[in-house]
Each structure stands twice: as C-alpha cells, then as structure tokens.
C-alpha positions in Angstrom: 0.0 -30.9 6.3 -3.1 -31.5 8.8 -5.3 -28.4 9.4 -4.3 -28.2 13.2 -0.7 -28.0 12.4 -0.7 -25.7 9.7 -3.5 -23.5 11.7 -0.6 -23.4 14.5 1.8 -22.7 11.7 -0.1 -19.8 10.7 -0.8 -18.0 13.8 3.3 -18.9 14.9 4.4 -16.8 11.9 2.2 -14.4 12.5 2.7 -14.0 16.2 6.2 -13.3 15.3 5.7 -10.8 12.6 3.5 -8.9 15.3 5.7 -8.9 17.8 9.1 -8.0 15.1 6.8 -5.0 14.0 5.6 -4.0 17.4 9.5 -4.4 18.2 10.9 -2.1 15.4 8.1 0.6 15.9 9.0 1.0 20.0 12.3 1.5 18.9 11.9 4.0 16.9 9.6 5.7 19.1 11.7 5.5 21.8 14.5 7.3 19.9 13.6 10.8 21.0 15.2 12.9 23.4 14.2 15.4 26.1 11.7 14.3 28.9 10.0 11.4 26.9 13.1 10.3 26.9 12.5 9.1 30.8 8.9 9.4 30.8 7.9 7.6 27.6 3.7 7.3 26.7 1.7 4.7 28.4 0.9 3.5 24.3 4.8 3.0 24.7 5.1 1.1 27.9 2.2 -1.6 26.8 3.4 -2.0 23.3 7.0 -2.7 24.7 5.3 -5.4 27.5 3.7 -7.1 24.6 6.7 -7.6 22.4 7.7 -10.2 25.1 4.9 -12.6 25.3 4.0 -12.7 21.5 7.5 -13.9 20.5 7.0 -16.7 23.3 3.6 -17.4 22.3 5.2 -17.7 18.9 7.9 -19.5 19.5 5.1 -22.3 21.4 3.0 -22.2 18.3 5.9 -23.1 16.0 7.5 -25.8 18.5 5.0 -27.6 20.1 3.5 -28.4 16.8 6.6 -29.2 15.0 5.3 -26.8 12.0 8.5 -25.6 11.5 12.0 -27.1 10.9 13.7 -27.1 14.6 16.6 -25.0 13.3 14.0 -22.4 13.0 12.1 -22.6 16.1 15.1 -23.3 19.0 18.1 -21.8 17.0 16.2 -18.6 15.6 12.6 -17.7 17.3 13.6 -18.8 20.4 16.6 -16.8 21.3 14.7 -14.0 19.6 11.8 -14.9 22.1 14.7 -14.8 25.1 15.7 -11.1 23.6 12.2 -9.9 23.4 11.1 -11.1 26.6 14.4 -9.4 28.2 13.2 -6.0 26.4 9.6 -6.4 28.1 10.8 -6.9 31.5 12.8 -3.4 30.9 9.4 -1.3 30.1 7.7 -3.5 32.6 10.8 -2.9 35.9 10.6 0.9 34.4 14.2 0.4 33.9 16.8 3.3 33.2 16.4 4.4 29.3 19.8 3.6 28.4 19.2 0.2 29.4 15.9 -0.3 27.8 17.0 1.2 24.7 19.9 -1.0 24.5 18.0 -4.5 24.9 15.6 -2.9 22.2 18.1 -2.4 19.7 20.0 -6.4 20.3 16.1 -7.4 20.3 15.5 -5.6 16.8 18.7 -6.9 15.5 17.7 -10.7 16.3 13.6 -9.9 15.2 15.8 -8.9 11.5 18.3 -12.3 11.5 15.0 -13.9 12.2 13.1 -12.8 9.5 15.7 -13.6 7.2 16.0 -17.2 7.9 12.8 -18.3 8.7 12.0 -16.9 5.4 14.4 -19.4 3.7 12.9 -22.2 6.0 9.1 -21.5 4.6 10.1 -20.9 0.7 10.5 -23.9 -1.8 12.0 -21.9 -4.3 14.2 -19.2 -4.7 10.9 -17.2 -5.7 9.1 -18.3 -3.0 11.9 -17.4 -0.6 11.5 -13.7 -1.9 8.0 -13.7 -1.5 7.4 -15.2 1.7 10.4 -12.3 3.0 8.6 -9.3 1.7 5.1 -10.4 2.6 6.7 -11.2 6.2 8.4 -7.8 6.3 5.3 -5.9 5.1 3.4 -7.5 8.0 5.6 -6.8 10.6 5.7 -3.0 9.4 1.9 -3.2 9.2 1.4 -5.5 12.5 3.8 -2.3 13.8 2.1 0.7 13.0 -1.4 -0.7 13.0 -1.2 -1.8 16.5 0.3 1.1 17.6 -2.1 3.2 16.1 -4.7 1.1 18.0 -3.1 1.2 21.3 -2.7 5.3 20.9 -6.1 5.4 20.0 -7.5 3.1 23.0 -5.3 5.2 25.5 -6.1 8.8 24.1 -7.9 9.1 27.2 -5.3 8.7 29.1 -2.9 11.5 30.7 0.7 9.8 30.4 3.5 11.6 32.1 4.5 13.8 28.8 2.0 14.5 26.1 3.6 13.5 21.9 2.2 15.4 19.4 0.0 13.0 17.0 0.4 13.2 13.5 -0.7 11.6 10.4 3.0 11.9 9.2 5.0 10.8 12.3 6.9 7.7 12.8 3.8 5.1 13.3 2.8 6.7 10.0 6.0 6.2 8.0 6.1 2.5 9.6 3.1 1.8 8.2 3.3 3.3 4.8 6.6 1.2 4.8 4.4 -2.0 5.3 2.1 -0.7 3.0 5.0 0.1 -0.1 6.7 -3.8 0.5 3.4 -5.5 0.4 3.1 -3.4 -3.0 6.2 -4.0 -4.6 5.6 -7.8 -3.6 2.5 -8.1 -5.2 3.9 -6.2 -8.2 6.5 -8.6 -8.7 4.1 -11.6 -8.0 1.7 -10.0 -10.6 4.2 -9.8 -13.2 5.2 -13.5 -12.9 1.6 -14.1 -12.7 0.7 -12.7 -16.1 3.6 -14.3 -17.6 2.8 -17.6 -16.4 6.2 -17.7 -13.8 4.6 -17.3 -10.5 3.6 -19.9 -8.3 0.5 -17.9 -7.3 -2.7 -18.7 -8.2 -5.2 -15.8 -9.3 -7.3 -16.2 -6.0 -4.8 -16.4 -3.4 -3.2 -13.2 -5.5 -6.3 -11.2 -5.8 -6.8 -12.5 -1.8 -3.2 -11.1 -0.8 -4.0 -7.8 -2.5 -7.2 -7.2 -1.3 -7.0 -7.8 2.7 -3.1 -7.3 2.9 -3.2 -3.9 0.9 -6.2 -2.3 -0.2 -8.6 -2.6 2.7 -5.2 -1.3 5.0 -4.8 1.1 3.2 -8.3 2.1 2.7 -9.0 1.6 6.7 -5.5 4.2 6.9 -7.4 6.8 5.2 -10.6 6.3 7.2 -8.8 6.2 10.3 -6.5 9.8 9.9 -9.0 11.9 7.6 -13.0 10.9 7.7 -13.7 9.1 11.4 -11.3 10.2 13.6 -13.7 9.2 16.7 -13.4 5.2 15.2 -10.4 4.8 15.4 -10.2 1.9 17.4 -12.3 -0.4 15.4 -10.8 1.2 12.1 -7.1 -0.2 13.5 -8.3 -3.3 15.0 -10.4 -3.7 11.3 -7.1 -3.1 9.2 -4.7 -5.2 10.8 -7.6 -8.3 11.2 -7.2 -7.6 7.2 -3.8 -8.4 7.2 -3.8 -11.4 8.7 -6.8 -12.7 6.5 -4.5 -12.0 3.5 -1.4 -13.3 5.1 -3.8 -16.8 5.4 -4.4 -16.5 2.1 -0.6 -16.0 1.4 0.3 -19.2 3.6 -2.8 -21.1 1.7 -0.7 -21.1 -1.5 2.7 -21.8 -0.4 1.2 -24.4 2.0 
C-alpha cells in the first residue's frame, strides 16, 4: 500500500472511531432526566453536531481512496454515516428529546455493527481481528471521553441553560477509564503472545501502542482532574493527539 492511501486509510478509521465514541458518550449523557432533559449543555449540543460530519468525513476518507473493501465503506460506514448525520441535524433543529434520543440510540446501535465488521475487514488473522477490535473500541471510548472532556473544558465559560455537576467520577470519566481498561487488556494479551513468540507485533510498534495509546492518556487524565485544573484544554487536546499517534503506530504493523 502507497503512503497516500494508507495515510487516508488511517485518518478514515480514525474519523470513525471519533465520531462512534463521541456517539456513545452523548448518549449516555443525554440519558438523564429532569430539566437537562430539554435543555441539555451547550458541550452536549456541539458534541452531538459533530458526530455527523466525522462519520461523513470518514466514510470520504475510506471511499474515495479505495483503502477499504467496498463492503465496508458503502454497506457499513456509510449507512452509519446516514444515521449519524440524522442524529446531528436533531441537536442542530433542537428537536424534541424523545426524538433526539431515539435517532441516538439506532445511531449507536449501527456505530457497534460497524465496529464489528470493519474489524474483520482490517485483520489478516483471527488474532489480528481481535486486536484491531479492541484497539478500535478503546479508541472510540477514549476519542469519547477525551473530546468531551475538551469540549466541557473550552465551554466552562459558558452559562448553558442548566448547570451539570462536574466530576472526576461521572460518566465522561467512566467512558474514558473504559477506553483506558480495553486498550490495557489488549496490550496484555498482545504482550503475552509477544513474549512467547505468537504475536504478530513487533517490539516497537508494541512499546509505541502502549506508550501514546495508554500511558501518556492516562498520565495526561491525572494531570488534567488532580494537578492543573486551569490546562485543561491542552491537557485533553494533548491526550487524545496521543492516541492517535499510537493508533498509527497500531495501523503501522498490521499495514
């Protein structure tokens, strides 16, 4: 594979696992009742707008190029694309919560089916397969809580229509210690076949993957909720440019 392709392959894969996390995080969020309910943060509202146009700009990456197989890009991203873009234009028309909430849970639904499949599409093996799920799932919970984290943070400024109590074990916490547990256990497991000459994982791309996809994340986490709380911005934005950098590195080997 040329650079240019596999570059767009890359940044598809990674588009989507952004846009699946942000996704699943907003839906969670979003579960609550009483008046956030009808009045949900502005954090919220721009998280659920950009679910839409990631998937799309995902679903261009991984077509135009022809970086993945098109039973992937037309039969899986883009109907997901399709679903995510419907759930934008309900935070962006401010449309009833029922509604919103529905279209967010079918979107969800079709980000998972996704995930699945496209994992089979990238992995050569049945280890591979395995590997390329978790590291796609740990993204997506990392791309998820990360981002939302950031956006929270850029907007603390801003009065939205109901104040949400911030936490450093709420939801975008759990969602991101969720990311932070899969990417773990993957790298666990590769280890293991690793040292017992099984894996298909070289010692670089390894230590790579565990470095920028685990440790500086979860190092920039602890930065970001105990020591600089004023930093936050460019703690997040830090953290989750560390994922992708290991994610490359993941997408190096199996390349």
């Amino acid at each position: 594979m040329s650079v240019l392709p596999w570059l767009f392959d890359v940044a598809g894969y990674q588009l989507l696992a952004g846009a699946l996390g942000l996704t699943a995080t907003v839906v969670l969020l979003d579960s609550d009742t009483g008046l956030v309910r009808d009045h949900p943060p502005l954090a919220w509202r721009l998280a659920g707008l950009l679910v839409g146009p990631l998937s799309l700009l995902s679903f261009l990456c991984l077509f135009l190029f022809e970086t993945a197989p098109r039973w992937v890009s037309l039969g899986l991203v883009l109907p997901y694309s399709l679903m995510a873009l419907a759930y934008s234009w309900t935070w962006g028309r401010r449309l009833g919560a029922e509604h919103r909430r529905l279209r967010g849970r079918e979107a969800l639904i079709l980000g998972a089916i996704t995930l699945i499949f496209a994992s089979l599409a990238q992995g050569a093996s049945e280890v591979e397969t395995v590997l390329v799920m978790a590291a796609f799932a740990g993204s997506a919970a990392l791309f998820g809580g990360l981002g939302l984290n950031l956006l929270v943070a850029l907007l603390a400024r801003h009065k939205g229509e109901v104040e949400v109590a911030a936490t450093p074990y709420g939801t975008l916490a759990r969602v991101t210690a969720t990311g932070l547990g899969i990417t773990l256990l993957a790298l666990l497991e590769t280890g293991a076949r690793t040292l017992f000459g099984t894996s298909v994982m070289a010692s670089l791309p390894l230590a790579l993957w565990a470095g920028f996809s685990l440790l500086v994340p979860l190092l920039m986490v602890g930065l970001g909720h105990r020591l600089f709380p004023r930093f936050q911005p460019p703690i997040w934005t830090a953290a989750m440019a560390s994922v992708v950098v290991g994610q490359v590195a993941l997408q190096i080997t199996l390349a």
